[in-house]
C-alpha positions as a printed NumPy array, in Angstrom:
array([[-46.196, -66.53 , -43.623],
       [-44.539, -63.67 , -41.653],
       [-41.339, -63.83 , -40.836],
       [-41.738, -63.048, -37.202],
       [-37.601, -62.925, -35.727],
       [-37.098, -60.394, -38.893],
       [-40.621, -58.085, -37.836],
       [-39.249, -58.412, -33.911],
       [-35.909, -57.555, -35.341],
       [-36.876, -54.517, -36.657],
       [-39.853, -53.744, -33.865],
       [-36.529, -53.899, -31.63 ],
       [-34.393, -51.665, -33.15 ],
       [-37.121, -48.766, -33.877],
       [-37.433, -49.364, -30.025],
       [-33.862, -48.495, -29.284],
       [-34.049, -46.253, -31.853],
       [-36.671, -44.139, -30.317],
       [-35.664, -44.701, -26.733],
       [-32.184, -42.392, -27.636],
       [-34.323, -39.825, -29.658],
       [-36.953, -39.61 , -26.47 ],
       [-33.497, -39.611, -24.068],
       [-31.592, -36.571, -26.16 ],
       [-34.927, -34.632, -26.068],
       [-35.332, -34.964, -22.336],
       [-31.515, -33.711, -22.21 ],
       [-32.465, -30.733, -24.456],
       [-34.992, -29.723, -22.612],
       [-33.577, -29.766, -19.634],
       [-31.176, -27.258, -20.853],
       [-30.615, -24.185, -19.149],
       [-32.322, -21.219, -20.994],
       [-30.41 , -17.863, -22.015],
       [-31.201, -14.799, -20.015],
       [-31.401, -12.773, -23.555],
       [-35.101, -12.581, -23.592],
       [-35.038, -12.964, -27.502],
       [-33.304, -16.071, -27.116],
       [-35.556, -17.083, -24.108],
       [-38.519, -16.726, -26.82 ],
       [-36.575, -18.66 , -29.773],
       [-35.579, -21.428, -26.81 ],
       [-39.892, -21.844, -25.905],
       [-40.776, -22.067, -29.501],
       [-37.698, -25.208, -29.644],
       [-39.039, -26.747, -26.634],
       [-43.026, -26.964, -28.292],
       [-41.221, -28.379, -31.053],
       [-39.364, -31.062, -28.879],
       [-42.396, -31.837, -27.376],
       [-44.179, -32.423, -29.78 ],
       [-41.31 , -34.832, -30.829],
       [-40.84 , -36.402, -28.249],
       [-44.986, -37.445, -27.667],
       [-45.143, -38.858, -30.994],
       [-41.817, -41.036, -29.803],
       [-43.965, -42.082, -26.512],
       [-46.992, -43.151, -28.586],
       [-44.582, -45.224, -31.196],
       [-42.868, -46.899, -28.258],
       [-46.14 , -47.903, -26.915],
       [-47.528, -49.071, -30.485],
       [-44.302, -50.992, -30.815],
       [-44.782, -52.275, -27.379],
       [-48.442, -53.841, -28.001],
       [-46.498, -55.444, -31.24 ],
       [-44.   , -57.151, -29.415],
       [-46.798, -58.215, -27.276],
       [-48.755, -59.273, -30.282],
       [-46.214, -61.268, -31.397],
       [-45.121, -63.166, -28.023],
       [-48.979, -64.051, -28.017],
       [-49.188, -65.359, -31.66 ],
       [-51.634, -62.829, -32.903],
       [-48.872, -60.849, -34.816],
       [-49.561, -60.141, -38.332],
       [-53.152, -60.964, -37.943],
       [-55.95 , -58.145, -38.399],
       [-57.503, -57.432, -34.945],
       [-61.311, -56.96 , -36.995],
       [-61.466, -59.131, -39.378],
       [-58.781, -61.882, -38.156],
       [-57.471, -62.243, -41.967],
       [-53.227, -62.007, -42.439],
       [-51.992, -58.202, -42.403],
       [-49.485, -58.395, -45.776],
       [-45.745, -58.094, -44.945],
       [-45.757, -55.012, -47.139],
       [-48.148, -53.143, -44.368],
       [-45.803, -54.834, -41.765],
       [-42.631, -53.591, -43.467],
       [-43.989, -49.839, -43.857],
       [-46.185, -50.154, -40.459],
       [-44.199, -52.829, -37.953],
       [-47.067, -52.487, -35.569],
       [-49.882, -52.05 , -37.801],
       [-53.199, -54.223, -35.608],
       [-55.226, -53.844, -38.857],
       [-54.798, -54.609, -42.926],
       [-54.834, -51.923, -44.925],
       [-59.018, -52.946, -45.748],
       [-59.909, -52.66 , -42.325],
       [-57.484, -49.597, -41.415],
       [-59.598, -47.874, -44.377],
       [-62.536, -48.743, -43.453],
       [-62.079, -47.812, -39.571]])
């Protein structure tokens, strides 16, 4: 049986986890930019690369999001195909894994 407080537990802290990454990129971003047009070129390749960081935060946060929704609904730890029990092991690596491994495979 999952243990569902410890899988919220740790759903919760990626969330606040990822909420202060997605926060310190906005505030680099929003950096002024040098007037050195060098640096100006060095500063745009930074900011794709922030980005790009901070996107893959926003689709985590909303992953994590449909977890904690999972679980508040009872469906948690359950494969959304084949409605057999996702292993704590896929849980631990992937907290809001919708699918078992089989199915994530197979999909």
């Amino acid at each position: 049986m999952t243990d569902l407080p410890r899988f919220k537990k740790l759903i919760t802290d990626r969330l606040q986890e990822l909420d202060a990454r997605v926060h310190e990129v906005d505030h680099e971003l929003a950096e002024p930019k040098s007037a050195d047009l060098n640096e100006q070129a060095i500063d745009l390749e930074d900011d794709e690369v922030l980005e790009s960081l901070g996107a893959a935060a926003q689709k985590e946060i909303g992953l994590l999001r449909l977890a904690l929704k999972r679980i508040a609904d009872g469906s948690y730890g359950i494969c959304a195909s084949c409605e057999e029990p996702i292993s704590d092991a896929r849980l631990e690596a992937v907290p809001y894994a919708p699918l078992c491994k089989r199915c994530a495979k197979a999909g």
